[in-house]
C-alpha positions in Angstrom: 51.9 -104.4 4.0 50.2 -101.1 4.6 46.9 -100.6 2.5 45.0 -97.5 1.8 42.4 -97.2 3.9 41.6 -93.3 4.0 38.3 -93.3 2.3 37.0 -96.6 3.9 34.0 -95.6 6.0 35.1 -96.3 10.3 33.1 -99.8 11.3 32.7 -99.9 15.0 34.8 -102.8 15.9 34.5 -102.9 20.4 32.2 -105.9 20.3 34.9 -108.0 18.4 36.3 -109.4 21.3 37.4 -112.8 22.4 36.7 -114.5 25.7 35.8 -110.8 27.1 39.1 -109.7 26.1 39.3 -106.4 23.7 42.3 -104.7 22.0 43.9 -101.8 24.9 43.0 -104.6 27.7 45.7 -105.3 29.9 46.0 -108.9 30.1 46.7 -111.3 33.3 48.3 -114.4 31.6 45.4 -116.3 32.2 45.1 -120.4 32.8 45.9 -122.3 29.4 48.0 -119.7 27.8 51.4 -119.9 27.0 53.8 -117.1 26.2 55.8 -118.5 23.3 57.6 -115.2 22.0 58.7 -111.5 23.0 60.9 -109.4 21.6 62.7 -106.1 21.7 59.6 -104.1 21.0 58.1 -105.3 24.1 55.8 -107.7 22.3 54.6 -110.8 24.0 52.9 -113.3 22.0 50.8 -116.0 24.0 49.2 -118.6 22.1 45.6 -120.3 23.9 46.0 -123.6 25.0 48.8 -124.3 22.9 46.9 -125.8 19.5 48.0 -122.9 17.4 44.4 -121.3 17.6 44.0 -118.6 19.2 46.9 -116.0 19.9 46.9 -112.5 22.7 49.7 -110.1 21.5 50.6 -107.7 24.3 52.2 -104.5 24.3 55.3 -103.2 26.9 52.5 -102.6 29.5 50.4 -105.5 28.9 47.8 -104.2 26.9 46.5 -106.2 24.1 47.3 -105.0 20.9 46.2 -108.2 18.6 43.9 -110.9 19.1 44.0 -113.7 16.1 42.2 -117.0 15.5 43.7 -118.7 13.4 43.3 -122.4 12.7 40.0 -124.4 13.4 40.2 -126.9 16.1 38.1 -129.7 15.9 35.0 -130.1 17.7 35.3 -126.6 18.4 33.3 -123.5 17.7 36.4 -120.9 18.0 34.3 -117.6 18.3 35.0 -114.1 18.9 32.1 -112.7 21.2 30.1 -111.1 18.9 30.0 -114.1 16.5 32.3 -113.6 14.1 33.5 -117.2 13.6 36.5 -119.5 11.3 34.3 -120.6 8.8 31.6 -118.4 9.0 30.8 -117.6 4.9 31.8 -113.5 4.1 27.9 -112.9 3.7 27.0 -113.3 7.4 30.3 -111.0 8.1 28.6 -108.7 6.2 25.2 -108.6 8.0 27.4 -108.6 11.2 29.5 -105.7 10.5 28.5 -104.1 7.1 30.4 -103.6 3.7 32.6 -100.3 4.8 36.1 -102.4 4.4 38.4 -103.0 1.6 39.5 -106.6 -0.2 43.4 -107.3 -1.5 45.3 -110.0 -1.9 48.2 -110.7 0.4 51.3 -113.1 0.5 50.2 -114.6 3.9 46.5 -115.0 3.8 45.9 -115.1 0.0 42.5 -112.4 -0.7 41.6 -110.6 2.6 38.9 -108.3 3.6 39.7 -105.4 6.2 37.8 -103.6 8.5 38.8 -100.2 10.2 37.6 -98.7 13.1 39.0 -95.1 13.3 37.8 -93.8 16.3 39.5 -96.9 18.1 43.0 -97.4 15.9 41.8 -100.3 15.3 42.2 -103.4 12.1 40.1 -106.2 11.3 41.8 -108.8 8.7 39.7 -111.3 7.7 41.3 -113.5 5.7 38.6 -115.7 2.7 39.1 -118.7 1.1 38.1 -119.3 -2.6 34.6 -119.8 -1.3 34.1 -116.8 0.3 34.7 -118.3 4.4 36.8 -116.9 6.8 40.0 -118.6 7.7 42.0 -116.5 9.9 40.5 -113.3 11.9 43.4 -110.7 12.8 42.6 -107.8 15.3 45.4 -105.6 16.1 46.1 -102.2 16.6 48.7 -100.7 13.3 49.5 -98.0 15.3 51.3 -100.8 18.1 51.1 -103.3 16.3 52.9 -103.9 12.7 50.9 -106.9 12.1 52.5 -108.4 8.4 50.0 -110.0 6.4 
């Protein structure tokens, strides 16, 4: 689901990293991570610890091309770098990365708010629950990427 994001002001998305690791990366399959699918486009999907959390996407030369948090394991803060954070209420994503992004509604994540950085072709889907927290954090290049949401 493509949405129209020509007239959204660019939000500088490089600090939204996870565990150091940034979209265009290449990634070492590191300890804990578990490839669990690939495909003809060369995608390779590894999925952190194996709790359905947190999910590295590579590209055909091992760059990173989505990084996603999805679900909230307990007793766990699952955090990208800069913060951003499941749960976190849509205010404090606000303050953190400012109000240039667009909200729809999509089949996957229900209402979501979307970030672009421009300069870095790069998306930020956040999806919100009905009380305005985040629960699930996609960031993914479009043009390597066609992340469906």
């Amino acid at each position: 689901m493509a949405v129209e994001t020509s007239t959204v002001r660019s939000t500088d998305l490089r600090r939204c990293t996870y565990q150091q690791l940034g979209l265009h990366q290449p990634f070492t399959r590191r300890t804990g991570y578990q490839r669990i699918s690939a495909d003809a486009a060369h995608l390779k999907e590894y999925d952190q610890h194996g709790d359905g959390a947190a999910y590295v996407t590579t590209g055909a030369h091992q760059r990173v091309v989505s990084l996603k948090l999805l679900n909230q394991v307990s007793r766990q803060q699952i955090r990208f770098d800069n913060g951003l954070m499941l749960g976190m209420p849509f205010g404090r994503v606000r303050r953190l990365l400012g109000r240039a992004y667009v909200t729809f509604d999509t089949e996957r994540y229900g209402r979501v708010a979307e970030y672009v950085d421009k300069r870095r072709h790069a998306k930020l889907l956040l999806g919100l629950s009905s009380a305005d927290r985040v629960t699930a954090i996609v960031l993914f290049d479009p043009g390597q990427y066609d992340y469906q949401y």
